[in-house]
C-alpha positions in Angstrom: 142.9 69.3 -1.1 140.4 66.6 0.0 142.7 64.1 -1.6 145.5 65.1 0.4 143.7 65.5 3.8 142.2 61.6 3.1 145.8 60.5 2.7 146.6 62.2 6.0 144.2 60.8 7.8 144.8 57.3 6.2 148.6 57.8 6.9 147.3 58.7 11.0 145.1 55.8 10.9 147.5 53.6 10.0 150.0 54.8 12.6 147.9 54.9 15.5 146.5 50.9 14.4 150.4 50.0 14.3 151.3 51.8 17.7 148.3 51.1 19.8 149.5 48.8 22.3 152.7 50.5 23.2 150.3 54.0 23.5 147.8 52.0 25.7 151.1 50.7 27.6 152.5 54.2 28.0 149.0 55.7 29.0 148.7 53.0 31.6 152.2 53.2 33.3 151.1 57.4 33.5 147.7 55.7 35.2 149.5 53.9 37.4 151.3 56.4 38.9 148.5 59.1 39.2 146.3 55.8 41.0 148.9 55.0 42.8 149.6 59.0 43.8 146.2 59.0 45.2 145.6 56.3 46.9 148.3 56.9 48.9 146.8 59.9 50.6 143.4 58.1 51.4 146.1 55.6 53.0 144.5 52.3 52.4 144.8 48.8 54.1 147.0 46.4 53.2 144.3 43.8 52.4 143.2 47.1 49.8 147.0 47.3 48.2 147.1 43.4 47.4 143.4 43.8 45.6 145.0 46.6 43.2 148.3 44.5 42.7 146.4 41.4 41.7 145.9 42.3 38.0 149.4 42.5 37.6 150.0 39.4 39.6 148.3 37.6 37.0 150.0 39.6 34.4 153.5 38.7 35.2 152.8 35.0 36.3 151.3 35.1 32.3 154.6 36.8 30.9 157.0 34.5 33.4 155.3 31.4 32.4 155.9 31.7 28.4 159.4 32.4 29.4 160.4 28.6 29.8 159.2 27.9 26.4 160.2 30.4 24.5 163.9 30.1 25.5 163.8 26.3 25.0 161.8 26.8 21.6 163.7 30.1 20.3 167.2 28.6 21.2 166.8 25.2 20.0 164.8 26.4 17.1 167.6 29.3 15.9 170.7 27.3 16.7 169.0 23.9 14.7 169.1 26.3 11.6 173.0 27.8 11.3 176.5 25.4 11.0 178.7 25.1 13.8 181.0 28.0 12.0 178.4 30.5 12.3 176.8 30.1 15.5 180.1 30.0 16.7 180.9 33.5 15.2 177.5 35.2 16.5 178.1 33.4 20.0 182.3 35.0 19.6 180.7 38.5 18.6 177.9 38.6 21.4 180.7 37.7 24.0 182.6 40.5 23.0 179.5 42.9 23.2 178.6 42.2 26.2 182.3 42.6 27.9 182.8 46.1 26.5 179.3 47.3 27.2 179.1 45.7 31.2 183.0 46.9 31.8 181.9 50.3 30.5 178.7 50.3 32.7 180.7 50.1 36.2 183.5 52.2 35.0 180.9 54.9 34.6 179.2 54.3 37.2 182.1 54.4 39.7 183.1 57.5 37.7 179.2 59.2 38.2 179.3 58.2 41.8 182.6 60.0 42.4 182.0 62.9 40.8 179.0 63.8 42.0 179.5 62.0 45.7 176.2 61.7 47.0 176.9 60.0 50.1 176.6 62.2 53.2 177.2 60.6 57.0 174.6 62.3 58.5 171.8 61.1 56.0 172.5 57.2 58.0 172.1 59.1 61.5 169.0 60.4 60.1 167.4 57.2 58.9 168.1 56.1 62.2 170.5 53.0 61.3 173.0 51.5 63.5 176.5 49.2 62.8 175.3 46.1 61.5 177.0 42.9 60.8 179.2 42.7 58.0 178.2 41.4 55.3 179.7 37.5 54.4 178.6 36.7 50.8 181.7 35.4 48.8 182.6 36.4 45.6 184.2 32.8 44.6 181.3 30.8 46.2 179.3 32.7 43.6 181.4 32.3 41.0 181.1 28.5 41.5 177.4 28.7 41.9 177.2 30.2 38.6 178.8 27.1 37.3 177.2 24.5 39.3 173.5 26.7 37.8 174.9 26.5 33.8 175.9 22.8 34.7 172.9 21.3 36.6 172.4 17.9 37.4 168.5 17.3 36.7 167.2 19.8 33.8 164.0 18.9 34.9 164.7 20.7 38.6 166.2 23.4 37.1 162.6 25.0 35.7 161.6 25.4 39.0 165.0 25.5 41.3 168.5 27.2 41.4 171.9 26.0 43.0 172.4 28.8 45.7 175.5 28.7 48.5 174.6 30.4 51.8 176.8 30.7 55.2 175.7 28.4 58.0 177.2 28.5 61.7 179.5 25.3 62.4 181.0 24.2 65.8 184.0 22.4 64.9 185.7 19.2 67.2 187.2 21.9 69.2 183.6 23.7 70.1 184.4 26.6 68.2 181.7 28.2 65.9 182.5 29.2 62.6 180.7 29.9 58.8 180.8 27.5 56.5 179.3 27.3 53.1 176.7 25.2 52.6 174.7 24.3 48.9 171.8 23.6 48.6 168.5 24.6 46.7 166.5 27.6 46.5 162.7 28.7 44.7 163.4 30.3 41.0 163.7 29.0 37.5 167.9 28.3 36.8 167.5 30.1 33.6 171.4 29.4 33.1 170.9 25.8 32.6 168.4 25.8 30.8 170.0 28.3 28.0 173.1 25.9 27.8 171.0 22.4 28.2 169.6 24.0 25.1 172.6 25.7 23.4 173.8 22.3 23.5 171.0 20.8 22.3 170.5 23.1 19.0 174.0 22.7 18.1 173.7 18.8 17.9 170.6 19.1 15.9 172.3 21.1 13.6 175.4 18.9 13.3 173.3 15.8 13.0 171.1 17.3 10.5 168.4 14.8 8.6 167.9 12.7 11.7 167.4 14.9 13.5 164.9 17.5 11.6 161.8 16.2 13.0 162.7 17.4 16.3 163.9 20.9 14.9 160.6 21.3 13.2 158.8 20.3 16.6 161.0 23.5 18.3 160.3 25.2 15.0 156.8 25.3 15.6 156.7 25.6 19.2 158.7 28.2 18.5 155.9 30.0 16.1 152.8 28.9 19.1 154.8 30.6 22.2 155.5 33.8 20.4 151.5 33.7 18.9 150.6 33.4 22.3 153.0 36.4 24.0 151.2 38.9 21.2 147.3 37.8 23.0 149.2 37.9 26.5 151.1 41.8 25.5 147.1 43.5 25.4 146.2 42.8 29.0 149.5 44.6 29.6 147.6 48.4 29.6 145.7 46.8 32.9 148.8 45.1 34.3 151.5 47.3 34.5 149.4 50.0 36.2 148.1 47.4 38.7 152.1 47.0 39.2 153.4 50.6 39.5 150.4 51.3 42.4 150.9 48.6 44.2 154.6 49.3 44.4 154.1 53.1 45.3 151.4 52.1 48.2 153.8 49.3 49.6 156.5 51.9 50.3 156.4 53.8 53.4 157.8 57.3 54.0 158.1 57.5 50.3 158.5 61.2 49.5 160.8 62.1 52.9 163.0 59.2 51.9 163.5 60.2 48.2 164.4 64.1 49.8 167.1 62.1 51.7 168.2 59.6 48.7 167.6 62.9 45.9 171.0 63.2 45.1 171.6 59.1 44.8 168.6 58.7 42.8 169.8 61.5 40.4 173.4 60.0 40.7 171.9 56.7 39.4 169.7 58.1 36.4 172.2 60.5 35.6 174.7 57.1 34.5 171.8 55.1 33.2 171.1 57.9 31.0 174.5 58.3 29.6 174.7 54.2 29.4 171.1 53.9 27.3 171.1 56.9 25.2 175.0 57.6 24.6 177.6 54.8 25.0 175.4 51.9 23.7 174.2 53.6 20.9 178.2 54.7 20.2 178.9 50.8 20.5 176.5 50.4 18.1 177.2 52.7 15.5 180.5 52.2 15.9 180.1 48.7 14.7 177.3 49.2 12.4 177.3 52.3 10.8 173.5 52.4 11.5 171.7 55.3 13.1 170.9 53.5 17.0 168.5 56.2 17.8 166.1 54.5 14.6 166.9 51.8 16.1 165.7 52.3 19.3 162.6 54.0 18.5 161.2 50.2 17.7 161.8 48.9 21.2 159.6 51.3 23.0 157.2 48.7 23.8 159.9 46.6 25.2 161.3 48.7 27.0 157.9 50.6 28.5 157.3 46.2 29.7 161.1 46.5 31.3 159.5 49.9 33.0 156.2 48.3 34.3 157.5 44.6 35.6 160.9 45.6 36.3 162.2 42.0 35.3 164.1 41.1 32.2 162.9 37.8 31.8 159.3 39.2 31.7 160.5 41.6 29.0 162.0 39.4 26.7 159.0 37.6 24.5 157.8 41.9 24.2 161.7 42.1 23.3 161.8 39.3 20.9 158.4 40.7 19.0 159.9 44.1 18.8 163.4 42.8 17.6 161.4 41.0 14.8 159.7 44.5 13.8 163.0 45.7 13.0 164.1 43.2 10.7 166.5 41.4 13.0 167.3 37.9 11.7 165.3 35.4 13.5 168.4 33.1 14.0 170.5 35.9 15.7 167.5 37.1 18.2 166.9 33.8 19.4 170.1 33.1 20.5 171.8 36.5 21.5 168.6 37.6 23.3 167.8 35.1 25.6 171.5 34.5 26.7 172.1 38.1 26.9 168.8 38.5 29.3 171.2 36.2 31.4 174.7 38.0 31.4 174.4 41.0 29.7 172.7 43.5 32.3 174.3 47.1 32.0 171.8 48.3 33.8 172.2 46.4 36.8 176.4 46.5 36.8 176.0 50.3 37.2 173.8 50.0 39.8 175.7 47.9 41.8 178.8 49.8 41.5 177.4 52.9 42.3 175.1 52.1 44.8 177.9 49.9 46.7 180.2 53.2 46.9 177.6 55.8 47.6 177.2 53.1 51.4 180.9 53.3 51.4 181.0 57.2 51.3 178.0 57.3 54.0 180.3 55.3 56.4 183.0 58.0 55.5 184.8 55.5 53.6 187.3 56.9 51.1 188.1 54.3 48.8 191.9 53.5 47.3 192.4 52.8 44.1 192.5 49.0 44.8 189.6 49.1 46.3 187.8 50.9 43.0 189.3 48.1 41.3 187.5 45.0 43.7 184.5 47.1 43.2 185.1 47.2 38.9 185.5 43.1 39.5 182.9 42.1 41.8 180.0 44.8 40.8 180.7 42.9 36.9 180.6 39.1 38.7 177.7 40.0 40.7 175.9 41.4 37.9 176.2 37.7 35.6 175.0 36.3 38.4 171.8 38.4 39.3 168.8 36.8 38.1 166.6 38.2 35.8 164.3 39.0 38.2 162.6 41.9 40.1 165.3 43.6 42.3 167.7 40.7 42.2 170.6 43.5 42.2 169.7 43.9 45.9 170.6 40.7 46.5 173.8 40.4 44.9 174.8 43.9 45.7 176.1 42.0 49.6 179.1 40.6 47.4 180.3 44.0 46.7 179.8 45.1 50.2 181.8 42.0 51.8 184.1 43.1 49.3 184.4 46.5 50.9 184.2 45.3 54.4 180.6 46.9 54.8 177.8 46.4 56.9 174.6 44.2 55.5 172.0 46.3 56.9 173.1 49.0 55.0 171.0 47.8 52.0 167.8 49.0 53.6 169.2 52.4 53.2 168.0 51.9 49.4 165.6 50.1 49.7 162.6 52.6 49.5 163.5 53.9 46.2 165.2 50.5 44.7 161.4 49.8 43.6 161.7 52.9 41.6 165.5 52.0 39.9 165.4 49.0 39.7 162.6 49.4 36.5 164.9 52.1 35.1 167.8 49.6 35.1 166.0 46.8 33.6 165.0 49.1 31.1 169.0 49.7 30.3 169.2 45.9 30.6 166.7 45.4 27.6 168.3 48.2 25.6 171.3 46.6 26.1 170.3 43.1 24.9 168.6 44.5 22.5 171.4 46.2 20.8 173.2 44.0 21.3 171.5 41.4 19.0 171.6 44.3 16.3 175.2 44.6 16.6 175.6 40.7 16.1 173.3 40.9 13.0 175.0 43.0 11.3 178.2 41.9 11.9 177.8 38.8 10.8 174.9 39.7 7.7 177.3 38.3 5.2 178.1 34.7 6.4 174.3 34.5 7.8 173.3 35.7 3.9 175.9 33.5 2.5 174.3 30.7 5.1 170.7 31.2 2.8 172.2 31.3 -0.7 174.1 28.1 0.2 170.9 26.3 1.2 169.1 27.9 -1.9 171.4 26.6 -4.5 171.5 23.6 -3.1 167.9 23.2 -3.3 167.8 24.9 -6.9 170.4 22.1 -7.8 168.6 19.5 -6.2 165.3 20.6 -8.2 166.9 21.0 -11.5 167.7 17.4 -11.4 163.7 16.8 -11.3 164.2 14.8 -7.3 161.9 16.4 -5.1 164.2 17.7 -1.7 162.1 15.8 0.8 162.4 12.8 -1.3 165.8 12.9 -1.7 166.4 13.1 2.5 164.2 10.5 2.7 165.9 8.6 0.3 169.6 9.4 2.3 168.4 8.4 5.5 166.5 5.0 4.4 170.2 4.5 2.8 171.7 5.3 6.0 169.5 2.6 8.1 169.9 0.3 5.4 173.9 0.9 5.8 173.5 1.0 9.6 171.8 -2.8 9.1 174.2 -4.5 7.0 177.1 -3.1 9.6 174.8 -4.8 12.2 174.2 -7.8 10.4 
């Protein structure tokens, strides 16, 4: 008996050592709320509100500045390993991943929103909003901005600037005024770019190969420092992500009288994230795994409790990455999937915008024809690619799907004092999404990534059972090559 009860508590000890952090993280976002609760009724300044924010300021400035290296390192450093045939099959497989899952998340969210029809008239009356402009963002312009940002001109700008198109008032010859687009440069990391500068970059390195290895180790090892450093960073998260959440629930006024108004939005919104996290991705996956997903997703709860407290998926992804490696993930599939799928792949935030653009439409008693529910399909997915992985960046892009309805700008405000609130659950569907995503490329492709190792282990096995040592032997190719190199010279 006292054998059994030591192997109990041995068994508990070892499970609570493994799962601290993501128990201190879940105890601290429940903190958070409660501090933030009650604060709120002693109603405190706002000079008060920035001191209990300013942990987490320094928490995600942390998390957002291991971002630029790891992408770099974890790209360059996954992609350096594979031939051109495989990474081309994994980058084929995530492609088609991330079309079905972001084509399903604004079908079902148009679906949820129309259903259930949250939008009421007099709820707009009652918030006391009037006719505003319409809104003028362009759908195309943003397009081309996403390819002028995967394209940019000085890699070096784009870690601290993106390529942004805005609408500026001209007066033509004839004196009349009119918009015209105008591109310029705006504050934010063009995480784009970077992921294809890099792409790019890892795919030459493997084609090259020899040469080029000393430079794959230096992204190898990078590689090994970033994440090293994102495990010390991930403990100060249980101070963080409170500071966050109670700063974000002071900062909003008229909080509980606006989410009476906004109830049935809210619960239209969680209702289709909830069916997109816990039912269609995991069907996605098993479908093309034949693995059990919920398993599966009981290792990204620290990831996803990150997506919860900083709302931003570029924060999330070194948690992701660490969590991704837990589960046995192949290293060469996480770190190209993830971080391109952090970019494009946001389920989360192509529901949101769907649904949210046509519960404004039915508040300005709009009923919507069925090409209309189809702009709204098109430009809720565009305007999803193209929202940065940032904190509520699907405000921002949300105008193109209102210009695309004809709707007024101002009418974003109407969501704006719970879109703090969403906006974490929808990153946290973005993170599942990538998350599973990279498990559905790895096991796809397990067989040519496994034939991949046994073909670099026989050749080394070959190369050793001909007593030459494998460095020896490169070294010995490549002095050949610069000897060959010189006498074509000469």
């Amino acid at each position: 008996m006292g054998m059994s009860t030591k192997k109990c508590v041995n068994r508990w000890s070892s499970w609570l050592t493994k799962n601290m952090l993501l128990l201190m993280t879940m105890a601290g976002i429940v903190m958070g709320v409660i501090i933030g609760g009650v604060l709120r009724n002693l109603e405190p300044s706002p000079d008060v509100v920035r001191y209990v924010g300013f942990p987490g300021e320094l928490f995600m400035n942390m998390l957002k500045a291991m971002v630029l290296p790891l992408i770099a390192a974890s790209i360059v450093s996954g992609l350096s390993q594979l031939d051109g045939k495989t990474s081309g099959r994994l980058g084929s497989r995530a492609v088609m991943y991330y079309v079905i899952t972001t084509s399903h998340a604004v079908i079902l969210g148009i679906i949820v929103v129309s259903i259930i029809h949250p939008g009421d008239p007099t709820i707009k009356q009652k918030m006391g909003l009037e006719e505003g402009e319409t809104a003028n963002e362009s759908a195309a312009q943003k397009f081309l901005d996403l390819f002028r940002n995967a394209f940019p001109e000085n890699i070096m700008r784009a870690t601290f600037a993106q390529v942004q198109t805005h609408y500026v008032n001209h007066t033509n010859s004839n004196g009349i005024q009119q918009l015209v687009p105008k591109t310029g440069y705006v504050d934010g990391m063009n995480v784009l770019g970077i992921i294809v500068f890099c792409i790019v970059m890892g795919l030459v390195i493997s084609k090259i190969g020899a040469e080029a290895k000393p430079l794959a180790n230096l992204f190898h090892a990078l590689d090994v420092v970033i994440t090293r450093m994102v495990m010390i960073i991930m403990w100060l998260g249980p101070i963080g992500i409170p500071s966050l959440i109670a700063q974000k629930m002071l900062e909003v006024s008229d909080l509980w009288s606006t989410a009476r108004m906004l109830g049935l939005f809210v619960f239209t919104v969680i209702l289709g994230l909830a069916i997109q996290a816990f039912i269609t991705l995991p069907l996605i996956y098993f479908v093309g795994t034949r693995q059990n997903p919920y398993k599966f997703l009981r290792g990204l709860g620290q990831a996803i409790m990150t997506a919860l407290g900083t709302s931003s998926s570029a924060a999330s992804l070194p948690v992701t990455f660490r969590c991704l490696n837990k589960l046995g993930i192949d290293p060469r599939v996480t770190k190209f999937v993830l971080p391109v799928g952090a970019m494009v792949n946001m389920d989360g935030t192509a529901l949101y915008e769907a649904t949210a653009s046509i519960f404004i439409a039915q508040m300005n008693g709009l009923d919507l024809s069925i090409g209309q529910i189809v702009t709204v399909s098109i430009t809720a997915t565009l305007a999803s690619i193209g929202a940065a992985s940032i904190p509520s960046a699907g405000l921002v892009t949300m105008l193109i799907v209102l210009t695309a309805l004809g709707l007024p700008a101002s009418d974003i405000s109407l969501i704006l004092a719970v879109d703090w609130f969403l906006d974490r659950l929808r990153t946290s569907v973005n993170v599942i999404g990538d998350a599973l995503g990279c498990g559905f490329v790895h096991y796809i492709c397990a067989d040519h990534l496994n034939a991949d190792v046994a073909e670099a282990e026989k050749n080394h096995a070959v190369v050793e059972a001909h007593g030459v040592n494998f460095d020896e032997l490169e070294k010995e190719i490549e002095q050949e090559n610069n000897n060959q190199k010189a006498m074509e010279h000469v």
